[in-house]
py3Dmol code that shows the C-alpha trace and the ligand (Angstrom):
import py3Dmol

protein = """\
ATOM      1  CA  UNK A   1      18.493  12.094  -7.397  1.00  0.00           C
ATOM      2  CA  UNK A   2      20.121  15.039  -9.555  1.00  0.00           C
ATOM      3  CA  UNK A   3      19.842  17.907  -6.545  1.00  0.00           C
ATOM      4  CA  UNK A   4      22.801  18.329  -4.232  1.00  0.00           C
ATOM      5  CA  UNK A   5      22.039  19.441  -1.313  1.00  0.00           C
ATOM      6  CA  UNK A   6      24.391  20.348   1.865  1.00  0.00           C
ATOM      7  CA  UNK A   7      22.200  19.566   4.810  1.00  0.00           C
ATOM      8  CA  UNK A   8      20.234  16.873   3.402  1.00  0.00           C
ATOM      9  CA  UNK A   9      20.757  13.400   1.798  1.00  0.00           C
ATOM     10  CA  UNK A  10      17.974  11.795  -0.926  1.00  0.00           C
ATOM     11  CA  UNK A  11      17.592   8.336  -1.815  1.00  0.00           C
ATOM     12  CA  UNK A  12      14.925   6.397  -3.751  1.00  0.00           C
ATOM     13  CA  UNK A  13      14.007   2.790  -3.681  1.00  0.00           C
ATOM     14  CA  UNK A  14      12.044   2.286  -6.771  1.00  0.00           C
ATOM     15  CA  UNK A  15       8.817   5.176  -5.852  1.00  0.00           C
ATOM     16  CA  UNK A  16      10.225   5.839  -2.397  1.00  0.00           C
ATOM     17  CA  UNK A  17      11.825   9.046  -2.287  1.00  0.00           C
ATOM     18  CA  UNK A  18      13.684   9.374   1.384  1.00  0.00           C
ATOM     19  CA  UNK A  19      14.787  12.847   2.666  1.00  0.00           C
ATOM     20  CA  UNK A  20      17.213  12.807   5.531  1.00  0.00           C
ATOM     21  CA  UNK A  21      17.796  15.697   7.624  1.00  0.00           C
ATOM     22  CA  UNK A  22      22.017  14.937   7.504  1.00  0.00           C
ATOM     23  CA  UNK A  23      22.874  17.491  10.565  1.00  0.00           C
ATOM     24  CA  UNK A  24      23.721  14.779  13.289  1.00  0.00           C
ATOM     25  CA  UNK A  25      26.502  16.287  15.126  1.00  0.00           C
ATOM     26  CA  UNK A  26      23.526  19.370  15.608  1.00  0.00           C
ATOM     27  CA  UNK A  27      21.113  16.522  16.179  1.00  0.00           C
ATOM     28  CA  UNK A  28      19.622  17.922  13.072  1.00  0.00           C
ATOM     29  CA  UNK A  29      18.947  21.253  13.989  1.00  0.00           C
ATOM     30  CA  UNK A  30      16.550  23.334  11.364  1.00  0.00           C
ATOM     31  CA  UNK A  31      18.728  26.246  10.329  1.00  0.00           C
ATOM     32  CA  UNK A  32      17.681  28.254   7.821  1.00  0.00           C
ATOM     33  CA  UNK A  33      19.826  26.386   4.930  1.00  0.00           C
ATOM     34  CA  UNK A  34      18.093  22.944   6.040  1.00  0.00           C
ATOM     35  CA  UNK A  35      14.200  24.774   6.046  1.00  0.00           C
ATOM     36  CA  UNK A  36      15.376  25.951   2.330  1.00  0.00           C
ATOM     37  CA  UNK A  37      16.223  22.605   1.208  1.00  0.00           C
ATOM     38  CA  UNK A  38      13.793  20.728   2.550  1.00  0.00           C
ATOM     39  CA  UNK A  39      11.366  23.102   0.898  1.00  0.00           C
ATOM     40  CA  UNK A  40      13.381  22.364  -2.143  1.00  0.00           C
ATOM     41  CA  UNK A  41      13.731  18.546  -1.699  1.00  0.00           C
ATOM     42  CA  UNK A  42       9.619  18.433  -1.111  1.00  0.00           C
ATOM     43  CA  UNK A  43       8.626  20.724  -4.505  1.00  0.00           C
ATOM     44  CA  UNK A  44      11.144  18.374  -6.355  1.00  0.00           C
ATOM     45  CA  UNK A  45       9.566  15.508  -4.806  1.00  0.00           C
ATOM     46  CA  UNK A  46       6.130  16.680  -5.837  1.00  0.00           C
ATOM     47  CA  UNK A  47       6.793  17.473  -9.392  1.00  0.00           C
ATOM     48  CA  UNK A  48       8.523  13.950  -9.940  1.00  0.00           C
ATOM     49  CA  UNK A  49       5.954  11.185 -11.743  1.00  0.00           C
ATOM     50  CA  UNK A  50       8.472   8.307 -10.175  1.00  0.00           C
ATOM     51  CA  UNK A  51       7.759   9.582  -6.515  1.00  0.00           C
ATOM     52  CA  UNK A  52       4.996   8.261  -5.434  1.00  0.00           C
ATOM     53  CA  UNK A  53       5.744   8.345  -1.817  1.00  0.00           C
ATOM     54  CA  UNK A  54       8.336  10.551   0.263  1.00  0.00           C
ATOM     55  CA  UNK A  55       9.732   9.162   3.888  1.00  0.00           C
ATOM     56  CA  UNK A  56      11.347  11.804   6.108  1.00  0.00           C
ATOM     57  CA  UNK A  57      13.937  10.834   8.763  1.00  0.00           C
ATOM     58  CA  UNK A  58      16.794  12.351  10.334  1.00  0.00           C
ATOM     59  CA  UNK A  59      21.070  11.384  10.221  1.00  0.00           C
ATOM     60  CA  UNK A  60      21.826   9.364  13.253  1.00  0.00           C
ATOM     61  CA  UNK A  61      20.671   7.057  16.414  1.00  0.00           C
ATOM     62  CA  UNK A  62      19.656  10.113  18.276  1.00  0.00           C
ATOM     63  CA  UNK A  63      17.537  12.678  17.019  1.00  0.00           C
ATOM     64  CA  UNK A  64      14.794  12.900  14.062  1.00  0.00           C
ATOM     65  CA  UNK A  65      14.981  16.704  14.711  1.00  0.00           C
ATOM     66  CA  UNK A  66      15.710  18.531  17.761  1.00  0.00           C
ATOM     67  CA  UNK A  67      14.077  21.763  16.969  1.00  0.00           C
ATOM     68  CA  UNK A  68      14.842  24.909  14.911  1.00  0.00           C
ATOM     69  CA  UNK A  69      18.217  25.590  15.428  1.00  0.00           C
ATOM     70  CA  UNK A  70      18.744  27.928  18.310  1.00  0.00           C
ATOM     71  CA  UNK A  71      22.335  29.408  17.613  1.00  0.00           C
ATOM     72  CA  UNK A  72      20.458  30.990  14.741  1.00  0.00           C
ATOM     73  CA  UNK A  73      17.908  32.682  16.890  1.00  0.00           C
ATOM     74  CA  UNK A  74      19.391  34.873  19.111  1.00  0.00           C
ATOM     75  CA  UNK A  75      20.220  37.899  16.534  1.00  0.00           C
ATOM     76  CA  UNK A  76      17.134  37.906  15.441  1.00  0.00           C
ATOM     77  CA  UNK A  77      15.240  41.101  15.629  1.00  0.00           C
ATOM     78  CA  UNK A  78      11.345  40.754  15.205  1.00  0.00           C
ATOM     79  CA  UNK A  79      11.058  41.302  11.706  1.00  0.00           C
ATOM     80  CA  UNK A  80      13.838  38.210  10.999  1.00  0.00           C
ATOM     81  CA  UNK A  81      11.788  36.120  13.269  1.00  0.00           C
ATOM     82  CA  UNK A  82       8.687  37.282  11.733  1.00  0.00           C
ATOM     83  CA  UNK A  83      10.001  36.152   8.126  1.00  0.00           C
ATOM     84  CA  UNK A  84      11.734  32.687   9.878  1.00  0.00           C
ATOM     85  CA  UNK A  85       8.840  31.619  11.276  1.00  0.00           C
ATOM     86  CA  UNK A  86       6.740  32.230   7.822  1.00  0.00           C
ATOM     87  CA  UNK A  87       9.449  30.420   6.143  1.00  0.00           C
ATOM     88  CA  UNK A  88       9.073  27.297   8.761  1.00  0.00           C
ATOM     89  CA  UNK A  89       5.249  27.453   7.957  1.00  0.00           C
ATOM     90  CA  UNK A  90       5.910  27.377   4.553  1.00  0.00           C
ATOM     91  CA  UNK A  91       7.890  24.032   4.623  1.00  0.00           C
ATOM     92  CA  UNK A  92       5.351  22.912   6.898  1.00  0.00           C
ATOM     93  CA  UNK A  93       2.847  23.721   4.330  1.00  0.00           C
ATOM     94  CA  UNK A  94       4.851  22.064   1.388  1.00  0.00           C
ATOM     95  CA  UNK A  95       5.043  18.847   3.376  1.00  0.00           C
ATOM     96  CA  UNK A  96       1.275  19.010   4.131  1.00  0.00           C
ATOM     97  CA  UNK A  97      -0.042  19.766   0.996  1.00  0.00           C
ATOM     98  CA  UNK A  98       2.376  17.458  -1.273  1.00  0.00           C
ATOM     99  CA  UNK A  99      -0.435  15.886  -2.843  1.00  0.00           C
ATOM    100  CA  UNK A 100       1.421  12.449  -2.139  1.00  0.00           C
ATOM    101  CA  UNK A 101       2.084  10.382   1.477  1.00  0.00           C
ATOM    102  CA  UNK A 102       4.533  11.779   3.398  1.00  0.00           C
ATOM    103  CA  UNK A 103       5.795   9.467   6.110  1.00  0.00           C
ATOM    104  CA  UNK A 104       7.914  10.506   9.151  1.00  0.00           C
ATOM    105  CA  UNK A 105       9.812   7.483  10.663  1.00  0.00           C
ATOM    106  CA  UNK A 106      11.130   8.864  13.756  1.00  0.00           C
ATOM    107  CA  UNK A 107      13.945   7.418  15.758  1.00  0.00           C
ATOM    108  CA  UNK A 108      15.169   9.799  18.328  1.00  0.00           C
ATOM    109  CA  UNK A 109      14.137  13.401  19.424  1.00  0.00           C
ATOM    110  CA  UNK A 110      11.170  15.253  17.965  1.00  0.00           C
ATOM    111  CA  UNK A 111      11.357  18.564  19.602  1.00  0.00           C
ATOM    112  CA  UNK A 112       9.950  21.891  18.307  1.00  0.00           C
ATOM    113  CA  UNK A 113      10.577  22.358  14.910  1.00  0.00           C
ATOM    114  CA  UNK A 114      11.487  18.737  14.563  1.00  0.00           C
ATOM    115  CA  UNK A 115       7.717  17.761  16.222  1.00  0.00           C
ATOM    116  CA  UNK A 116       6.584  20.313  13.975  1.00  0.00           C
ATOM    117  CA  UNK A 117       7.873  18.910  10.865  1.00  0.00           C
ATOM    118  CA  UNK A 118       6.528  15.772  12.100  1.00  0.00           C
ATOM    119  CA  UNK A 119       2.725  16.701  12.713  1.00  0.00           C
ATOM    120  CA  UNK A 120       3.091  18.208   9.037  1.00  0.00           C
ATOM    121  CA  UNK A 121       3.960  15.002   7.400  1.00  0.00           C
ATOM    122  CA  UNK A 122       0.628  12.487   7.240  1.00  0.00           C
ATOM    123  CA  UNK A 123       1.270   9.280   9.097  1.00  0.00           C
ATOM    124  CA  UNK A 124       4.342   8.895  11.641  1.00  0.00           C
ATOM    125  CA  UNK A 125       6.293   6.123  12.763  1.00  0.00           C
ATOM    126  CA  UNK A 126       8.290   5.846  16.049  1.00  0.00           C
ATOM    127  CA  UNK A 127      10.975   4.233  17.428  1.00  0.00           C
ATOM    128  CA  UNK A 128       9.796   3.172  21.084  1.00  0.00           C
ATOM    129  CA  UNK A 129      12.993   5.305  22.263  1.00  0.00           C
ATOM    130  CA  UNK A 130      11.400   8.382  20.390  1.00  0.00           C
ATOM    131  CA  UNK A 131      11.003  11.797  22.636  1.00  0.00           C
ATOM    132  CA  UNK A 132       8.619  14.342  21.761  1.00  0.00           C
ATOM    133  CA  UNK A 133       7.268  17.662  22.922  1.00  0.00           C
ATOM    134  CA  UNK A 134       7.297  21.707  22.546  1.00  0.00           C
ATOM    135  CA  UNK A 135      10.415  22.767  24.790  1.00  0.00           C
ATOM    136  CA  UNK A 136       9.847  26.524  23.518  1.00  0.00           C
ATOM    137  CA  UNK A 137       8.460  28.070  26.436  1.00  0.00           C
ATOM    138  CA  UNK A 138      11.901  26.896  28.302  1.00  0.00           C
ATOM    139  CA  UNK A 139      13.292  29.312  25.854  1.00  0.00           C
ATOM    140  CA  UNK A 140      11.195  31.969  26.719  1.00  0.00           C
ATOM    141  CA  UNK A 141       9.874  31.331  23.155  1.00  0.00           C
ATOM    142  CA  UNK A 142       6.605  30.019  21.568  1.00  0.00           C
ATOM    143  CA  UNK A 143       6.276  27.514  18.723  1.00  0.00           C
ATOM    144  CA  UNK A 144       6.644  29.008  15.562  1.00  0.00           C
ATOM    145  CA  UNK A 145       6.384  26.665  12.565  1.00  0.00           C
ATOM    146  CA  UNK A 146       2.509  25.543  13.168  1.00  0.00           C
ATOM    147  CA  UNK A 147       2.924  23.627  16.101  1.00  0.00           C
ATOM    148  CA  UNK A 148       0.017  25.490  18.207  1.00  0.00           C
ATOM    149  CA  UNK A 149      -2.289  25.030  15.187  1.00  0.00           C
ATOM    150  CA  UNK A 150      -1.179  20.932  14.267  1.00  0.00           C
ATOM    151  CA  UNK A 151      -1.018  19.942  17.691  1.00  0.00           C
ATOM    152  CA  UNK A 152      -4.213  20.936  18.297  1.00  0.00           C
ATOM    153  CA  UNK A 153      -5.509  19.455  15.326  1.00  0.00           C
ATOM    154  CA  UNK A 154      -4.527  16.400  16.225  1.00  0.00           C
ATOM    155  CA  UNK A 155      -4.327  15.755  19.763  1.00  0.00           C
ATOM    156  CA  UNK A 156      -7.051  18.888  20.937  1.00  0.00           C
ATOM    157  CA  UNK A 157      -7.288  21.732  23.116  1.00  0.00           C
ATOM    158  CA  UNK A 158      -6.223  19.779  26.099  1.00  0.00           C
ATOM    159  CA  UNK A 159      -2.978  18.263  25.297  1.00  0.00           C
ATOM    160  CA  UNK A 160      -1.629  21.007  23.066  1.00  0.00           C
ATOM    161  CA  UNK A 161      -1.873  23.313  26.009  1.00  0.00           C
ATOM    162  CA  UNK A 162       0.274  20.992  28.063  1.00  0.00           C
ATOM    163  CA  UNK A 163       2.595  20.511  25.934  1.00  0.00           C
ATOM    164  CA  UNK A 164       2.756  24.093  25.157  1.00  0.00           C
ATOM    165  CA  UNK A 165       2.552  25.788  28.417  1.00  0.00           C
ATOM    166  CA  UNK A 166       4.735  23.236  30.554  1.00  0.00           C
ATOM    167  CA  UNK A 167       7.012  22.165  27.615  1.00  0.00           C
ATOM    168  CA  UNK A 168       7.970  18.831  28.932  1.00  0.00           C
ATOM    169  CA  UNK A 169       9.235  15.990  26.796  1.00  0.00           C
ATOM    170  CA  UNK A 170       6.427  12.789  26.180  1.00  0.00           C
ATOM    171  CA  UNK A 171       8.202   9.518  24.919  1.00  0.00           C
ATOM    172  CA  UNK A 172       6.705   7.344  22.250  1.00  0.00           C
ATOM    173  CA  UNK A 173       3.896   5.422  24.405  1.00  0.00           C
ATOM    174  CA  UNK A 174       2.203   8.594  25.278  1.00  0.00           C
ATOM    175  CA  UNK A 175       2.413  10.055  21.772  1.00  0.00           C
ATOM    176  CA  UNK A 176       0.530   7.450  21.013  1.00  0.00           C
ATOM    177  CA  UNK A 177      -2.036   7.529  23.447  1.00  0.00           C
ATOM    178  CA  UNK A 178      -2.439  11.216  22.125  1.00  0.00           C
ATOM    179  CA  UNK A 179      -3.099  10.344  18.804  1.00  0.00           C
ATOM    180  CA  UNK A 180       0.511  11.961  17.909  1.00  0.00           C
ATOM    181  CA  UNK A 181       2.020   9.254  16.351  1.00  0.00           C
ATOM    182  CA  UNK A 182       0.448   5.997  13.871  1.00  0.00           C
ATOM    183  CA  UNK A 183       2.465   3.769  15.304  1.00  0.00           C
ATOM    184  CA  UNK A 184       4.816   2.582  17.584  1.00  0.00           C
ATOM    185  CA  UNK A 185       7.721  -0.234  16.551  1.00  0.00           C
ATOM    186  CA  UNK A 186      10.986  -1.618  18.288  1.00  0.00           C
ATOM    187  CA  UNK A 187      13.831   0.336  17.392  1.00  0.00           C
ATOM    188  CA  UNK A 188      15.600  -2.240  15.454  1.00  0.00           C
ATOM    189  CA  UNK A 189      11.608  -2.647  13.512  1.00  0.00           C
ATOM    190  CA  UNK A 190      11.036   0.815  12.751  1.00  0.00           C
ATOM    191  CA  UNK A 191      13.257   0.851   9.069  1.00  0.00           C
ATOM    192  CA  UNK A 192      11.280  -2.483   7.909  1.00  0.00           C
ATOM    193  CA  UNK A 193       8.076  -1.260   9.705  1.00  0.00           C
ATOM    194  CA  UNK A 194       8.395   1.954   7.100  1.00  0.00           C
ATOM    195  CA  UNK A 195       9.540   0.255   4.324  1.00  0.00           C
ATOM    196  CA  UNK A 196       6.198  -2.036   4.516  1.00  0.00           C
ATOM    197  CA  UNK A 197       4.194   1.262   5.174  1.00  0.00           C
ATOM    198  CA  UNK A 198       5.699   2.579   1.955  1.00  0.00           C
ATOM    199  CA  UNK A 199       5.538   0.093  -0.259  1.00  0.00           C
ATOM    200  CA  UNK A 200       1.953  -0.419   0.196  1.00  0.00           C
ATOM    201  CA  UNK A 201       1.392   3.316  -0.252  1.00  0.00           C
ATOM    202  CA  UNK A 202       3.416   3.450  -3.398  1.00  0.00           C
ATOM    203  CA  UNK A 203       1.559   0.538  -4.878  1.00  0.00           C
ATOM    204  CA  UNK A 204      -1.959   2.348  -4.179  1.00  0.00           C
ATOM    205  CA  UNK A 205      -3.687   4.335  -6.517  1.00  0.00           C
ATOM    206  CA  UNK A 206      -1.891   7.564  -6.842  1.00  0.00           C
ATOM    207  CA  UNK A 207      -4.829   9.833  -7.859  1.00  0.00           C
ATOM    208  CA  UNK A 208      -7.133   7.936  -4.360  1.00  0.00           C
ATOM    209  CA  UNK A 209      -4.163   9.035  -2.354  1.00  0.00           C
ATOM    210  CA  UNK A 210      -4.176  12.682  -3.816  1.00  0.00           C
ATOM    211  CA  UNK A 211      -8.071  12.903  -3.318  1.00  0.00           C
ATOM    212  CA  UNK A 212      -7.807  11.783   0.099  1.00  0.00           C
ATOM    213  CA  UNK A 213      -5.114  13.682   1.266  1.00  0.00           C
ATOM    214  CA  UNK A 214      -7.269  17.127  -0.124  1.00  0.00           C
ATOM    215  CA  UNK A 215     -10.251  16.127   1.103  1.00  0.00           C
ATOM    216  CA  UNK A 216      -9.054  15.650   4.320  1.00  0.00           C
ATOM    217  CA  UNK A 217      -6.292  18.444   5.010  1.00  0.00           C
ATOM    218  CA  UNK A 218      -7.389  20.992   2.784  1.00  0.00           C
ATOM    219  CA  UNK A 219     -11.156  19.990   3.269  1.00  0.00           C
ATOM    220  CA  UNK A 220     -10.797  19.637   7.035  1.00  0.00           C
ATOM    221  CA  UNK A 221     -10.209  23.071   7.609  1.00  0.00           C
ATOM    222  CA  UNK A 222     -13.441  24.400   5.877  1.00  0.00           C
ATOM    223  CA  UNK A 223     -17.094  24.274   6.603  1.00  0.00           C
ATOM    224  CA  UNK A 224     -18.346  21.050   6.333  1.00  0.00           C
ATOM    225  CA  UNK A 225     -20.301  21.824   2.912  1.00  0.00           C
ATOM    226  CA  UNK A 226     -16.624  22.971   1.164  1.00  0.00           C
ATOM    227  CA  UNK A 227     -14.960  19.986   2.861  1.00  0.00           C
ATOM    228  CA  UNK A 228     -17.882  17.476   1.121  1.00  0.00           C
ATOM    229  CA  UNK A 229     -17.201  19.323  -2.427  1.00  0.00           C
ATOM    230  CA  UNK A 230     -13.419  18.471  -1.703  1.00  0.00           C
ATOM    231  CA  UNK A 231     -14.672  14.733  -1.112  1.00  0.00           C
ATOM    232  CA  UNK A 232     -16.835  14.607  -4.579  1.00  0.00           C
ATOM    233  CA  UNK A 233     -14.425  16.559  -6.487  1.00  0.00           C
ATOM    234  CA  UNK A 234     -11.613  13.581  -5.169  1.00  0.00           C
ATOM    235  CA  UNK A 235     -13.900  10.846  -5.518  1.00  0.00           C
ATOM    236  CA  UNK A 236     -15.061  11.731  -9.303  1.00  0.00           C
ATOM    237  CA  UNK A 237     -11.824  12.826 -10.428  1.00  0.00           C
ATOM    238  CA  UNK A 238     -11.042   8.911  -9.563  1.00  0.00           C
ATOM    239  CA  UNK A 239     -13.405   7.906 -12.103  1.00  0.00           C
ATOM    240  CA  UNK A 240     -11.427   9.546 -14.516  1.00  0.00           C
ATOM    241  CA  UNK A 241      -8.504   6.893 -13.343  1.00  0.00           C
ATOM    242  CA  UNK A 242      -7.688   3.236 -14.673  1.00  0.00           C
ATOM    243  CA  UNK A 243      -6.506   2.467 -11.667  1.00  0.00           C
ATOM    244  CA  UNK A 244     -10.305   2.801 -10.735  1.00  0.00           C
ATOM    245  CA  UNK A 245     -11.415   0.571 -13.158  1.00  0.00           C
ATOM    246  CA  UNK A 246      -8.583  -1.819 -12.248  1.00  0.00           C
ATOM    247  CA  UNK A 247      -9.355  -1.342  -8.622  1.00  0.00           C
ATOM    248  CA  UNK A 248     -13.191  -2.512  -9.104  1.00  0.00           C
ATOM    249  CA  UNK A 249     -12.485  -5.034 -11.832  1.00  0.00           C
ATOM    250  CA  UNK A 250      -9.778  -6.877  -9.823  1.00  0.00           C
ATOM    251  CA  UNK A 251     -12.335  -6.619  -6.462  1.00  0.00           C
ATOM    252  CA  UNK A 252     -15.610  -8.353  -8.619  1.00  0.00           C
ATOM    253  CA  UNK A 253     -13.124 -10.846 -10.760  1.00  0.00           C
ATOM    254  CA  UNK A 254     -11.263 -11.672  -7.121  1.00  0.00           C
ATOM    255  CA  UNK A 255      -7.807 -11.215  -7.704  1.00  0.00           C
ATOM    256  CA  UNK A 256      -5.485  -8.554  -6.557  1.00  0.00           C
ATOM    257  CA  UNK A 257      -5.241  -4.738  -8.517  1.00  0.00           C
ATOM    258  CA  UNK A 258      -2.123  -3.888  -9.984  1.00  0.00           C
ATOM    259  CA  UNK A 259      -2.472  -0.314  -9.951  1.00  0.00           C
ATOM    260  CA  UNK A 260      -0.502   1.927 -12.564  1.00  0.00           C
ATOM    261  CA  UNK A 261      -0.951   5.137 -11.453  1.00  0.00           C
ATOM    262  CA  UNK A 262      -3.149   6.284 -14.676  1.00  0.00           C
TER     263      UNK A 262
END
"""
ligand_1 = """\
48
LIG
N 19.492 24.053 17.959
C 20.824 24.137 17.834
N 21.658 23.195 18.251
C 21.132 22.095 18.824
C 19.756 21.952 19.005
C 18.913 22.985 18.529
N 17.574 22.907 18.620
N 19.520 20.766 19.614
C 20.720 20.205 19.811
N 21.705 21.008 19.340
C 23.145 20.776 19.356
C 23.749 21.039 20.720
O 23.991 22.413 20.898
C 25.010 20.223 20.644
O 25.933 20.917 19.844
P 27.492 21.035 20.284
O 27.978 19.606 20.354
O 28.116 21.819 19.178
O 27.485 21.696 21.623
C 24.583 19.010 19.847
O 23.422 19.406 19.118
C 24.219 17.811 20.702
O 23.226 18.201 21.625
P 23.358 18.026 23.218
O 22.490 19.051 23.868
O 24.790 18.005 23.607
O 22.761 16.548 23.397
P 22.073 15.971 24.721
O 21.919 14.514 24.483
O 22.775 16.423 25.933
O 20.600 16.654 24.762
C 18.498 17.415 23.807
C 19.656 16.379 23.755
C 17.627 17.178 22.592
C 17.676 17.212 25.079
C 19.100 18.840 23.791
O 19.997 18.927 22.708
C 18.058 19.921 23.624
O 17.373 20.256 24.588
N 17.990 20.535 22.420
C 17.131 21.683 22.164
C 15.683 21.243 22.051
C 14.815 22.480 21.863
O 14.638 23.292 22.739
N 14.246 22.568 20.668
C 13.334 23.632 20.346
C 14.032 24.710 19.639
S 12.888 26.031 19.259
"""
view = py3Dmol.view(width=600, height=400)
view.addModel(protein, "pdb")
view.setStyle({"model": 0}, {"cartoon": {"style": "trace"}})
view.addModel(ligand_1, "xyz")
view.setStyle({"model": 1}, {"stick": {}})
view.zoomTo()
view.show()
């Protein structure tokens, strides 16, 4: 891609965009350059046609992210952490509301801001050697980039305050037991176990995937009357679609859709 960036790398394989975190010697620390770029990498990954689908990973064997960078942290006077924090949300936010899949194919360490940036993206992939949890309160700290809100989302009450108030690290079999993670490969699986994940997500139906995703992140947070309007809205906005047509057709003449993403 045309963006250089300093603390990330991009690559696409045909409509998969990958972002890697490329911090390894930090374990891929969020500083405040990386939150920028990712921010950027995301919005350009949105407004591109030929994405279709973004995975996020991080540099090396070890870590996916280990957290917002701490060495950062410790000048901070309220109203910097006040404005970091919004800034984390922010990317958060970005990932979430793409309006394309965002896989997380996670190798290593997910701690923090890393776990964070995980629960933002919309279906995660682990390595069986992957860590997880919310080590904040060892710092005397609480998450800050929408951990207490995501985690409880998507594990509940009950294991978000675990993880939060005793801030012990979980490994991949218990994430998912929680619900944390989609899935669970063999490290030497997970890069083919993506790859397969994306490549049927860029071959679906762009415009399904978009409805979906609003309906059910934007949607889920409202009454359930606003989150049904977000499910017809989706739903006949797909009518508007060839892809619909093709998706129908292809189902009632028995063969397979080729999708076009019109
Ligand atoms: N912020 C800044 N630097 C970090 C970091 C973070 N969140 N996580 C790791 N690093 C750095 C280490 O300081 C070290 O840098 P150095 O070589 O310049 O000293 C390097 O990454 C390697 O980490 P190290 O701690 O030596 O690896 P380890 O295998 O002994 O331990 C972890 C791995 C993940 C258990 C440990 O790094 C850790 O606890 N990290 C912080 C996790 C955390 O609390 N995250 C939440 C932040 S809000």
């Amino acid at each position: 891609t045309s963006m250089a960036y300093r603390t990330l790398t991009t690559a696409d394989r045909g409509a998969v965009r990958t972002i890697t975190v490329n911090r390894p010697d930090k374990l891929n620390a969020l500083n405040r350059e990386t939150i920028g770029e990712l921010t950027l990498a995301f919005r350009q990954a949105a407004s591109d046609d030929a994405v279709r689908v973004v995975v996020l990973t991080g540099a090396g064997e070890k870590a996916f992210v280990a957290g917002a960078d701490i060495s950062e942290m410790t000048a901070w006077s309220p109203v910097k952490a006040q404005a970091a924090s919004r800034a984390g949300q922010e990317l958060m936010l970005t990932v979430e509301r793409l309006g394309k899949p965002v896989v997380a194919k996670i190798q290593g360490y997910a701690l923090g801001g890393g776990m964070e940036l995980a629960m933002a993206c919309h279906l995660r992939v682990a390595s069986d050697k992957a860590r997880f949890g919310q080590p904040e309160i060892g710092l005397g700290l609480i998450p800050g980039f929408g951990g207490t809100q995501r985690l409880t989302r998507l594990t509940g009450r009950g294991a978000a305050l675990e993880l939060c108030l005793l801030g012990q690290q979980i490994d991949a079999a218990r994430a998912e037991r929680l619900g944390l993670v989609t899935r669970v490969v063999a490290a030497d699986e997970l890069d083919a176990s993506v790859d397969a994940m994306a490549d049927q997500l860029a071959a679906a139906a762009p415009l399904a995937l978009k409805g979906i995703l609003e309906a059910v992140i934007e949607g889920g947070e409202c009454a359930i009357d606003q989150g049904l309007a977000f499910e017809t809205q989706g739903f006949a906005i797909a009518f508007s679609t060839d892809d619909m047509r093709e998706g129908t057709g292809a189902f009632l003449e028995r063969r397979k859709p080729a999708f076009k993403g019109t």
